[in-house]
KOLGU-4560 file (N, C-alpha, C; in nm, 3 decimals, padded with zeros to 5 digits):
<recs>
<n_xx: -01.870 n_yy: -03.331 n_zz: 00.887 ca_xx: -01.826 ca_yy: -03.203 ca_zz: 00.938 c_xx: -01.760 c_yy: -03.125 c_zz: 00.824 mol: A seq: 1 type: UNK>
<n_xx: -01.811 n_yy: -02.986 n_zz: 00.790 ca_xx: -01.725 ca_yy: -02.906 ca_zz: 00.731 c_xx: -01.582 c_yy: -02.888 c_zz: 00.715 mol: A seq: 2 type: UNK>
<n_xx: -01.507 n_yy: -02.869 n_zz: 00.607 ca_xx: -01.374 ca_yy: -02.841 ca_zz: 00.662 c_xx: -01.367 c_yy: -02.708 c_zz: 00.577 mol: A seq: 3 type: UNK>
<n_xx: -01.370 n_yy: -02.603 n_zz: 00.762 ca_xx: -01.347 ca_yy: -02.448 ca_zz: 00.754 c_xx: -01.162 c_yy: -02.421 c_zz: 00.736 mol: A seq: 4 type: UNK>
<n_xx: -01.067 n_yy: -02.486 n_zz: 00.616 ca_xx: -00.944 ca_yy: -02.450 ca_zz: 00.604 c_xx: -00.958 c_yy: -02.328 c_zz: 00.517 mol: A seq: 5 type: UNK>
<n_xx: -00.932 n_yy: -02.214 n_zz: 00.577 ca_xx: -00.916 ca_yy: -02.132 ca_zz: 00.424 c_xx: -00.769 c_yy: -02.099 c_zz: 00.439 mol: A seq: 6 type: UNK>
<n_xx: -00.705 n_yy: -02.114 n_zz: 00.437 ca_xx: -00.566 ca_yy: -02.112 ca_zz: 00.442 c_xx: -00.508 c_yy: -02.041 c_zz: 00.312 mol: A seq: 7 type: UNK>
<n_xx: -00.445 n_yy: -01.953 n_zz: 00.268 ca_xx: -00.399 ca_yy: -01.910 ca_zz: 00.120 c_xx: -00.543 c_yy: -01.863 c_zz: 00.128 mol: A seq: 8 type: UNK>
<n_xx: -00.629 n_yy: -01.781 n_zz: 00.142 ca_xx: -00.784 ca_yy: -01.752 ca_zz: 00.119 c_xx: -00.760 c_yy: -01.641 c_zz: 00.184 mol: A seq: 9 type: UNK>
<n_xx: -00.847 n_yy: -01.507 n_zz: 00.127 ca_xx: -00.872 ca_yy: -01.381 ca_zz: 00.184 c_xx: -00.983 c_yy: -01.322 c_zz: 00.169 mol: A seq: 10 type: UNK>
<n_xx: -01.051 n_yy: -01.195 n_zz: 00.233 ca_xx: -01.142 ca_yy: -01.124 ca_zz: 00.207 c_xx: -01.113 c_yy: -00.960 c_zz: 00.228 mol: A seq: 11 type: UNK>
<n_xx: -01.142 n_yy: -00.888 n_zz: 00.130 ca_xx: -01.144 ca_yy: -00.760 ca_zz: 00.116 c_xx: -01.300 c_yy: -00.680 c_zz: 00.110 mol: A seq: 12 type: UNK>
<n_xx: -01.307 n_yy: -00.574 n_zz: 00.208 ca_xx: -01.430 ca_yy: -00.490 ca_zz: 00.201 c_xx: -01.377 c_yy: -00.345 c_zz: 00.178 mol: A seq: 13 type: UNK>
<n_xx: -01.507 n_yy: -00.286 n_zz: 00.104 ca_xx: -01.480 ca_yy: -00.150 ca_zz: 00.066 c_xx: -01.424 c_yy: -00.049 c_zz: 00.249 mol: A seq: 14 type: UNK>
<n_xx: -01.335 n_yy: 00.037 n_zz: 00.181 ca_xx: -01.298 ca_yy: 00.129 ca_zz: 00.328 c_xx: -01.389 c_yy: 00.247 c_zz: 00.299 mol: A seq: 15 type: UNK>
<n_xx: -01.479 n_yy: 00.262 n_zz: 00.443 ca_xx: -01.573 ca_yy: 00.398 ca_zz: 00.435 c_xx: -01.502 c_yy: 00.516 c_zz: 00.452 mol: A seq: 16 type: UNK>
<n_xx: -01.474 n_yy: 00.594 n_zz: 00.443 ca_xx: -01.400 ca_yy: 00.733 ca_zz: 00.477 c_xx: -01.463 c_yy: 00.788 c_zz: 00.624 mol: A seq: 17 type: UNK>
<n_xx: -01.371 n_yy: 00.803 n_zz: 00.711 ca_xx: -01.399 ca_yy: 00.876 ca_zz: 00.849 c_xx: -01.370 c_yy: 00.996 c_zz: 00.863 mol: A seq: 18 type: UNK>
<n_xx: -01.387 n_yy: 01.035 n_zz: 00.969 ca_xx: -01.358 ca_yy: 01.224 ca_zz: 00.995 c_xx: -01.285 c_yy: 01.240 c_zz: 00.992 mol: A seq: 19 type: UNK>
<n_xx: -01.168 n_yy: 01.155 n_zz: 01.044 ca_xx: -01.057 ca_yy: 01.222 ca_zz: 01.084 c_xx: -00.935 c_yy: 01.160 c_zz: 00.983 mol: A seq: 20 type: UNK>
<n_xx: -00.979 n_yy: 01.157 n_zz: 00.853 ca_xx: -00.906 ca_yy: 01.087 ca_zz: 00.741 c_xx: -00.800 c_yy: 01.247 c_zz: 00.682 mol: A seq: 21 type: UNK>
<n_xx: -00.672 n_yy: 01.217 n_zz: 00.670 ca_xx: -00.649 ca_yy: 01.334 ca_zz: 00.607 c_xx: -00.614 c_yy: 01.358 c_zz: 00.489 mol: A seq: 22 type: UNK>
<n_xx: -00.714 n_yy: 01.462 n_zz: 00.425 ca_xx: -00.721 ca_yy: 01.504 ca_zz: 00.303 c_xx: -00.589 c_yy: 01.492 c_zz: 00.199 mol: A seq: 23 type: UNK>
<n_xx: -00.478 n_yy: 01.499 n_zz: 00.241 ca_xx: -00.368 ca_yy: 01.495 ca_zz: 00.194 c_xx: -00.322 c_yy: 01.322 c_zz: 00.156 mol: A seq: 24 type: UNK>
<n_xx: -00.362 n_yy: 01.258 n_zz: 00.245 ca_xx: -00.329 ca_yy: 01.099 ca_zz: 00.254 c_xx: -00.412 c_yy: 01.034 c_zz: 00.154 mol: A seq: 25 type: UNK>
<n_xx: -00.347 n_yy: 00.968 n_zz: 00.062 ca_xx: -00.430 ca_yy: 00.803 ca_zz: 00.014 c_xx: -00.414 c_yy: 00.688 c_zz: 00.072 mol: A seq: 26 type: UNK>
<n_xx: -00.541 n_yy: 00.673 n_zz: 00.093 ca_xx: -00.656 ca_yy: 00.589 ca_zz: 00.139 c_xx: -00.705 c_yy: 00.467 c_zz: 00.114 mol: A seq: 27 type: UNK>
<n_xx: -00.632 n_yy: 00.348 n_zz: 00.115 ca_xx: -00.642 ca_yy: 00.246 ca_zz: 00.016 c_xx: -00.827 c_yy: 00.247 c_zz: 00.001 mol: A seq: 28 type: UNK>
<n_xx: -00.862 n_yy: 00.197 n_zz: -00.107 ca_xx: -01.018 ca_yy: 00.179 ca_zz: -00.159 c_xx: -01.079 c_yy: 00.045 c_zz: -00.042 mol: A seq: 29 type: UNK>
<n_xx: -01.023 n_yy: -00.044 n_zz: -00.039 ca_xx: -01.052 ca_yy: -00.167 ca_zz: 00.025 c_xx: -00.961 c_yy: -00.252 c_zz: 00.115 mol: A seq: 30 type: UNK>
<n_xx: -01.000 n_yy: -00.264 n_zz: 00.236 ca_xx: -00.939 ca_yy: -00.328 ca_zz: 00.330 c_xx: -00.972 c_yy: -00.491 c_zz: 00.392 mol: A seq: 31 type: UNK>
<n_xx: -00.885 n_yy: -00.547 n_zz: 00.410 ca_xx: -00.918 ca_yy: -00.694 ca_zz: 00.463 c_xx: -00.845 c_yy: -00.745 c_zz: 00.546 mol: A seq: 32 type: UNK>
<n_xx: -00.843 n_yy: -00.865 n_zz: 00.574 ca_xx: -00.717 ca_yy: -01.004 ca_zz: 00.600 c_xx: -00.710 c_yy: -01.117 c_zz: 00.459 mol: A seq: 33 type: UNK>
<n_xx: -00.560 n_yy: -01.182 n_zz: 00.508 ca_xx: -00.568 ca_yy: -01.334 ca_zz: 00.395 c_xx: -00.501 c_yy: -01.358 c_zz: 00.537 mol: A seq: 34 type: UNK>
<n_xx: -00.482 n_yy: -01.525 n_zz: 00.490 ca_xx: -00.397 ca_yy: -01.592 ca_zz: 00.613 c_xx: -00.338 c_yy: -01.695 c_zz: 00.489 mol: A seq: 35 type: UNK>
<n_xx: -00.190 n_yy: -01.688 n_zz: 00.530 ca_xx: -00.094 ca_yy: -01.715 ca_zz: 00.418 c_xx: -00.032 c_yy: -01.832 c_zz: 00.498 mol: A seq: 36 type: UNK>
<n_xx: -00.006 n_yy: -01.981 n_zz: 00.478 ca_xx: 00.029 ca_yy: -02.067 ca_zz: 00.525 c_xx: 00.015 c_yy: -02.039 c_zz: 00.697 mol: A seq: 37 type: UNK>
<n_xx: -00.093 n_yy: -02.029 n_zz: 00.738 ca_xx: -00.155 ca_yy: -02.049 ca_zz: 00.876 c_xx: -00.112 c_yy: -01.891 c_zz: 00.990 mol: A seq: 38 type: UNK>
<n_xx: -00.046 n_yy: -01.780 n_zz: 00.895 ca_xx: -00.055 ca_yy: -01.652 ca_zz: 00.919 c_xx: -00.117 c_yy: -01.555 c_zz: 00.854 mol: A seq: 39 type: UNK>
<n_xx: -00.199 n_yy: -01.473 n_zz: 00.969 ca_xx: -00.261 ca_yy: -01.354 ca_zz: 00.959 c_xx: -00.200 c_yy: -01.229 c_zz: 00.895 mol: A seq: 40 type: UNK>
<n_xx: -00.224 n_yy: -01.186 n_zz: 00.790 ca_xx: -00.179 ca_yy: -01.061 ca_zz: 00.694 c_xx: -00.282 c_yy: -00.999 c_zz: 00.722 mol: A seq: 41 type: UNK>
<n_xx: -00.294 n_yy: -00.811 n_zz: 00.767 ca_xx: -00.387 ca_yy: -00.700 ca_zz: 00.712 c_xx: -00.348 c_yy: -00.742 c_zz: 00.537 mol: A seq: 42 type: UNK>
<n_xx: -00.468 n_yy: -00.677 n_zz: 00.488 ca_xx: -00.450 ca_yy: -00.670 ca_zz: 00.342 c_xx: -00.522 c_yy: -00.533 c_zz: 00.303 mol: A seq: 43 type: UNK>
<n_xx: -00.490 n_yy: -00.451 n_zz: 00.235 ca_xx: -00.489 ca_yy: -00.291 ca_zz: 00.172 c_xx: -00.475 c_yy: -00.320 c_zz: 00.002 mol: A seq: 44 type: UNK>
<n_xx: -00.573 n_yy: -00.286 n_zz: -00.048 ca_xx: -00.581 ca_yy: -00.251 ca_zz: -00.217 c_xx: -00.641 c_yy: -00.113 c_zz: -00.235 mol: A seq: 45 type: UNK>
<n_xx: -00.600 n_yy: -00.100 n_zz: -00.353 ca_xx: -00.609 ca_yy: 00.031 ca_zz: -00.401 c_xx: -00.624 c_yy: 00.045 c_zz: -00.577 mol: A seq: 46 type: UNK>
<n_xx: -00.750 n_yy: 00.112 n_zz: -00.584 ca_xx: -00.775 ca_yy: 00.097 ca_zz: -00.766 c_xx: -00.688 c_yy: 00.205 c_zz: -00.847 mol: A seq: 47 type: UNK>
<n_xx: -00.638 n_yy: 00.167 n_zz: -00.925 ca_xx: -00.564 ca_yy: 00.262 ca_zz: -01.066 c_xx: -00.672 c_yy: 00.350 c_zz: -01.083 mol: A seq: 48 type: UNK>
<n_xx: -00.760 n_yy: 00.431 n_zz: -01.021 ca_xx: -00.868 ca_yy: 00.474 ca_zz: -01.143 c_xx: -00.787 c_yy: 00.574 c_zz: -01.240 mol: A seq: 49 type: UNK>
<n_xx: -00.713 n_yy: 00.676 n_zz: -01.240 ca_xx: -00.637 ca_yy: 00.715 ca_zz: -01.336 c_xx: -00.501 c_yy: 00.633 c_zz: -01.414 mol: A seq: 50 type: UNK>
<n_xx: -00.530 n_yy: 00.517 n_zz: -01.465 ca_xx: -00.412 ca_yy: 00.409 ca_zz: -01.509 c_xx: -00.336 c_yy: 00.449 c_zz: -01.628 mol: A seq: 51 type: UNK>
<n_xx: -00.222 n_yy: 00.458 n_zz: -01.574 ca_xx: -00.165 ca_yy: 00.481 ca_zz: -01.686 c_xx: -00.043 c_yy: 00.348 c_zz: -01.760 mol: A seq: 52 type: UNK>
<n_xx: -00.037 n_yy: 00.367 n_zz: -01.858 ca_xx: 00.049 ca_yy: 00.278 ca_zz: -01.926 c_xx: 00.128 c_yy: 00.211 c_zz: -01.820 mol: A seq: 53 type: UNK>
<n_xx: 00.130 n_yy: 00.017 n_zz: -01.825 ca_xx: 00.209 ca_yy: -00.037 ca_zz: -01.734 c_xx: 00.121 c_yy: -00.074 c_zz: -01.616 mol: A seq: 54 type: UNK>
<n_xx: 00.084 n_yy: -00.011 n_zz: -01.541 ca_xx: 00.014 ca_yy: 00.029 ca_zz: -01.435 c_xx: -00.065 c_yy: -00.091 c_zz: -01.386 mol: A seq: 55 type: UNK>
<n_xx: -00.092 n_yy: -00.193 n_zz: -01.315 ca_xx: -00.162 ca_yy: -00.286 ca_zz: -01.280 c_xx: -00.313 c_yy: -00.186 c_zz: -01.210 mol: A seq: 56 type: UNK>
<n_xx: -00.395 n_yy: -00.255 n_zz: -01.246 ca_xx: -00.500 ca_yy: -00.271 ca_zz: -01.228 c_xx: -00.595 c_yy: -00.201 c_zz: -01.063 mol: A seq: 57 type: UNK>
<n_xx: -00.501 n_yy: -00.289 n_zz: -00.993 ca_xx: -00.504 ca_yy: -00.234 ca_zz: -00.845 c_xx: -00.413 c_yy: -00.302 c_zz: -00.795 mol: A seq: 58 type: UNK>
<n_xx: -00.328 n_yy: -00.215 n_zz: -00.687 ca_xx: -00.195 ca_yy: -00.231 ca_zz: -00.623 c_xx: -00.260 c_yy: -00.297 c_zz: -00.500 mol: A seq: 59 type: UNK>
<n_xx: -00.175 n_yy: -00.387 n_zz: -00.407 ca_xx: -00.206 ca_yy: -00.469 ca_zz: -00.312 c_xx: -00.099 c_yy: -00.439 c_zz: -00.187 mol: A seq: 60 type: UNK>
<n_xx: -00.102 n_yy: -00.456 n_zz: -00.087 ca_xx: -00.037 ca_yy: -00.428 ca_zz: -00.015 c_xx: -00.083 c_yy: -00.504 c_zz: 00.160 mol: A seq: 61 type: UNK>
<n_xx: 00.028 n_yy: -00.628 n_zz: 00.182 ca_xx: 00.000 ca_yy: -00.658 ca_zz: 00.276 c_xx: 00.107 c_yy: -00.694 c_zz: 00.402 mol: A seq: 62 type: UNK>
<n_xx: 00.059 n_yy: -00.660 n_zz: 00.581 ca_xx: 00.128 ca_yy: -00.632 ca_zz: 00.658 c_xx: 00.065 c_yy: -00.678 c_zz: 00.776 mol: A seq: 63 type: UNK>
<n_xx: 00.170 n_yy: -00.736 n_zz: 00.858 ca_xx: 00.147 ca_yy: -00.813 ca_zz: 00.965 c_xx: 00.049 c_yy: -00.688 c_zz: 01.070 mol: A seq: 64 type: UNK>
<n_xx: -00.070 n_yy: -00.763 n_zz: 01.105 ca_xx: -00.162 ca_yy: -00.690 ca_zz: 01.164 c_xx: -00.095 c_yy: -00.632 c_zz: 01.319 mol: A seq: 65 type: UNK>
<n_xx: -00.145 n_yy: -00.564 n_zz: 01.369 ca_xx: -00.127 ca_yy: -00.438 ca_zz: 01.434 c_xx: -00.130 c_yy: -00.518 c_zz: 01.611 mol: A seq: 66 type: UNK>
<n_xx: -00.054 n_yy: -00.534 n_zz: 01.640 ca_xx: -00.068 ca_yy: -00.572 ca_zz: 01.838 c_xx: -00.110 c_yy: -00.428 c_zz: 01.948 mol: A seq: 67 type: UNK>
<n_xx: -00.246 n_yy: -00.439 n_zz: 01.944 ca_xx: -00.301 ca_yy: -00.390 ca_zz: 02.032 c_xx: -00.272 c_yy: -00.423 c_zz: 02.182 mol: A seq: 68 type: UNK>
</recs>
């Protein structure tokens, strides 16, 4: 039998832009989950494309998902 642990493991997909996105707001580039010692994190990155000195690469940003 497989062992499906991904535990400390994440996945990020590109974010499509919708209609009702507002022009004024940034938009992280890519959205996902990780699950961090057996909890669920949203996960949000976002690329430097204008980087300036210092500046990491792409900023990360993650938050306990949303109770619908």
């Amino acid at each position: 039998m497989a062992d499906n642990n991904y535990d400390n493991s994440g996945g990020l997909w590109k974010r499509k832009p919708k209609e009702d996105d507002d022009p004024s707001k940034s938009y992280p580039h890519y959205t996902g989950s990780v699950t961090m010692n057996g909890t669920k994190k949203n996960c949000s990155a976002w690329l430097n494309i204008d980087k300036k000195e210092g500046q990491p690469d792409i900023n990360i940003k993650l938050n306990d998902p949303i109770k619908k």
